[in-house]
C-alpha positions as CSV (number, residue, x, y, z in Angstrom):
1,X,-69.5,58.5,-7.6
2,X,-71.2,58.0,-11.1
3,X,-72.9,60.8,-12.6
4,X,-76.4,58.8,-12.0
5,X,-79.5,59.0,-9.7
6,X,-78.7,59.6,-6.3
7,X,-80.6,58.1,-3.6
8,X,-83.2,60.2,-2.0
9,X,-82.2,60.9,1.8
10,X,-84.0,61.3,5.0
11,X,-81.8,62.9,6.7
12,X,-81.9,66.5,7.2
13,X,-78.2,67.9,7.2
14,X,-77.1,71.2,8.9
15,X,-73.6,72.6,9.2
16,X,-72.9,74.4,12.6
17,X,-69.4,75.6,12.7
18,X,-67.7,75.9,16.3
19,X,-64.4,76.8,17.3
20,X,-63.3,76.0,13.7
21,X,-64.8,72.0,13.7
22,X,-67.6,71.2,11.5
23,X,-70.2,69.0,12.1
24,X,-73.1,67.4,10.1
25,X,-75.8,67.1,12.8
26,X,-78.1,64.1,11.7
27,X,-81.9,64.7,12.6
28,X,-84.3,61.6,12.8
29,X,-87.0,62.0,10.9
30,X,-90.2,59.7,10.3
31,X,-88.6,57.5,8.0
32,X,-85.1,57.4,9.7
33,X,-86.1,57.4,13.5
34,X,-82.2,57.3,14.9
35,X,-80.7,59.6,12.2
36,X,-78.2,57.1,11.4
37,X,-79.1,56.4,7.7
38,X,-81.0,53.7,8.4
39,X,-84.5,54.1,6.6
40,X,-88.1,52.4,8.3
41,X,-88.4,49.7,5.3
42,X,-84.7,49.4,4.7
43,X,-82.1,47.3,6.8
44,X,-78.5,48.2,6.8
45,X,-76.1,44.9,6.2
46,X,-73.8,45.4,8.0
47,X,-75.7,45.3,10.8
48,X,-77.1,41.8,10.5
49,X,-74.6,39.8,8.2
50,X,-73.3,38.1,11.1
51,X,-76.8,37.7,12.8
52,X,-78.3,35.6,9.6
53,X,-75.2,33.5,9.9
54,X,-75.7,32.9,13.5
55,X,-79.7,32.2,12.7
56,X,-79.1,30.1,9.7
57,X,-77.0,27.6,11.9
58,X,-79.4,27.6,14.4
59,X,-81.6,26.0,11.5
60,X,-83.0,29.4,9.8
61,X,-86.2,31.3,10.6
62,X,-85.9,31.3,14.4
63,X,-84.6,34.6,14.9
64,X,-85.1,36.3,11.6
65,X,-88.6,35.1,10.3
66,X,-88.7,34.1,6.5
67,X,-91.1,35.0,4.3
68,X,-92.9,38.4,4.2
69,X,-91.7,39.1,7.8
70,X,-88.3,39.0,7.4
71,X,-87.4,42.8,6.0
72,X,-89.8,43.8,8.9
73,X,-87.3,42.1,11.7
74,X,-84.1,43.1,10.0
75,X,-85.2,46.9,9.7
76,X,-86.7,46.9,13.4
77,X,-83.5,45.5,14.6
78,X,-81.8,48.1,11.7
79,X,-83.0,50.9,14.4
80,X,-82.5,48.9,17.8
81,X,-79.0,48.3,16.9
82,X,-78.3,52.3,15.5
83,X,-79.9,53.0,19.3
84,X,-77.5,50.4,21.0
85,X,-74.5,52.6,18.8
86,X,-75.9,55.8,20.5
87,X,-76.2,54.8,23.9
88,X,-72.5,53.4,23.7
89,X,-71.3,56.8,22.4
90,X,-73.2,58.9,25.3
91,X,-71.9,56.1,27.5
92,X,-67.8,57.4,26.2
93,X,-68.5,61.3,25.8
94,X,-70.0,61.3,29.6
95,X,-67.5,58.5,30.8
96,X,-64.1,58.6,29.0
97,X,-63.9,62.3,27.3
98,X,-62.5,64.6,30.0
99,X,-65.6,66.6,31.2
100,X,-63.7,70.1,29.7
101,X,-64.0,68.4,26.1
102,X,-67.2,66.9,26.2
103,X,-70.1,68.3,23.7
104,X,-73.1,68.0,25.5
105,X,-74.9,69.4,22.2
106,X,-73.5,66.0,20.2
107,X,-74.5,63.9,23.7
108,X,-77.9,65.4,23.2
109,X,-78.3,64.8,19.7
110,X,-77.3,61.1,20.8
111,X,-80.3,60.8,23.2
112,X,-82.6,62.2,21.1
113,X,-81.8,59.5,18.4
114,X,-82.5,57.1,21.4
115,X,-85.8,59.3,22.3
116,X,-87.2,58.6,18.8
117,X,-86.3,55.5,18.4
118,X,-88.0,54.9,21.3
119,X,-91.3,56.7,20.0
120,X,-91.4,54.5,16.9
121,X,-91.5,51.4,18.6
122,X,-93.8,52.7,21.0
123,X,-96.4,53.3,17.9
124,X,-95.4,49.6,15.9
125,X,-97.2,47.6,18.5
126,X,-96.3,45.1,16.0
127,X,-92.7,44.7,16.7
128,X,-93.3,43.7,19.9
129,X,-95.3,40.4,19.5
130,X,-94.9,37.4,18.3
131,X,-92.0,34.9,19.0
132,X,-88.8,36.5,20.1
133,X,-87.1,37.8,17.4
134,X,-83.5,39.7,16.8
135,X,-84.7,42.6,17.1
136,X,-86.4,42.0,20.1
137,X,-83.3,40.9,21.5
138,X,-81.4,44.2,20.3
139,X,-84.2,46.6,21.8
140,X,-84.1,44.5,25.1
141,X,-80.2,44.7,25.7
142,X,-80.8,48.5,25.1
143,X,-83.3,48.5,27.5
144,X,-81.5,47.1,30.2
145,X,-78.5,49.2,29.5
146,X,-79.8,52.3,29.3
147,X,-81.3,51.0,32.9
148,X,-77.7,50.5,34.1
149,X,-75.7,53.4,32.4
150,X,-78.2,56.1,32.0
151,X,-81.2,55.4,35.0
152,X,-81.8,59.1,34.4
153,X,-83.5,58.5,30.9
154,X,-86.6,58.0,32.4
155,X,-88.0,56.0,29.0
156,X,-90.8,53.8,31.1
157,X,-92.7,57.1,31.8
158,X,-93.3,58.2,28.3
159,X,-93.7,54.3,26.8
160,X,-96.1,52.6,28.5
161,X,-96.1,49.8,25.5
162,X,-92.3,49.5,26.1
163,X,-92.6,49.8,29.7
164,X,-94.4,46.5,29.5
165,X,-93.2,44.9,27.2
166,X,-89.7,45.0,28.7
167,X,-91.3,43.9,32.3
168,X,-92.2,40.6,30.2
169,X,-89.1,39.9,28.1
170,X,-87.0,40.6,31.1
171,X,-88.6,37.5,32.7
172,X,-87.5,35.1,29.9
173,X,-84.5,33.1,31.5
174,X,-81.9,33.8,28.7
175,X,-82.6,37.7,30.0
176,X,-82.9,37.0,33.4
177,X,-79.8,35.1,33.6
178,X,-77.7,38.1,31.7
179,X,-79.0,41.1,33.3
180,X,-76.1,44.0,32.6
181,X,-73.4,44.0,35.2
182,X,-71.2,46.9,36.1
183,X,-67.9,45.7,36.0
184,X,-66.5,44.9,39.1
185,X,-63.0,46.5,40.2
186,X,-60.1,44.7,40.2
């Protein structure tokens, strides 16, 4: 790295040392809901490159608004898709790890990444309305599969908004027609 400015973080870092591993734990903060980096008025790209692609062939704008609502969309679906990435990883420490190796402290911090992402969409009413948009579609599919992998995360109790929301969305026939499937055995 230069010797210039560094970019102010939201992310409050914390070394915990156990059995000789360290680990930075990530905590979300107001700005950075999922911990992941990924700052409320920011968008990661590398998240969404492929997604403008897909929108600009569709003809542009459908998806990912222009104009003064497109950093809005890319940032909401900035968080939906760092909470889609945390589900999948509690989905393999609970699923694949052997249960002698799993850390249930990182699993936690996982779910709590989810909890607040939760919570911010719950209080942006905002990014819930309107035609469907990509980040929409993100915070739907996570939705739905923390409904099939996790039914325990009980996230319709504590977001009434969401709760709704989701009820609504789920009705739409491009949802209704992918609901997520367990695989089935072969």
């Amino acid at each position: 790295m230069s010797g210039g400015p560094q970019a102010p973080r939201s992310v409050e870092r914390k070394e915990v040392r156990a059995e000789e591993v360290v680990r930075v734990e990530r905590v979300g903060t107001p700005d950075d809901p999922a911990g992941d980096g990924a700052q409320v008025g920011t968008a990661r790209p590398e998240t969404w490159r492929r997604e403008i692609a897909g929108d600009e062939r569709a003809g542009g704008g459908k998806l990912i608004p222009k104009g003064k609502d497109r950093w809005r969309v890319l940032t909401a679906h900035a968080l939906a898709q760092g909470m889609c990435d945390a589900a999948i990883l509690m989905r393999y420490e609970t699923w694949l790890r052997p249960e002698s190796l799993r850390w249930t402290t990182w699993s936690d911090d996982q779910a709590g990444k989810i909890k607040s992402g939760l919570d911010w969409f719950e209080a942006h009413p905002k990014e819930l309305e309107g035609p469907i948009n990509l980040a929409q579609i993100a915070l739907g599919c996570l939705l739905g599969y923390l409904d099939l992998r996790f039914p325990q995360i009980d996230w319709r109790a504590s977001h009434p908004r969401l709760k709704n929301w989701f009820a609504e969305i789920a009705k739409r026939e491009s949802f209704a027609s992918t609901p997520p499937d367990a695989p089935k055995p072969v």
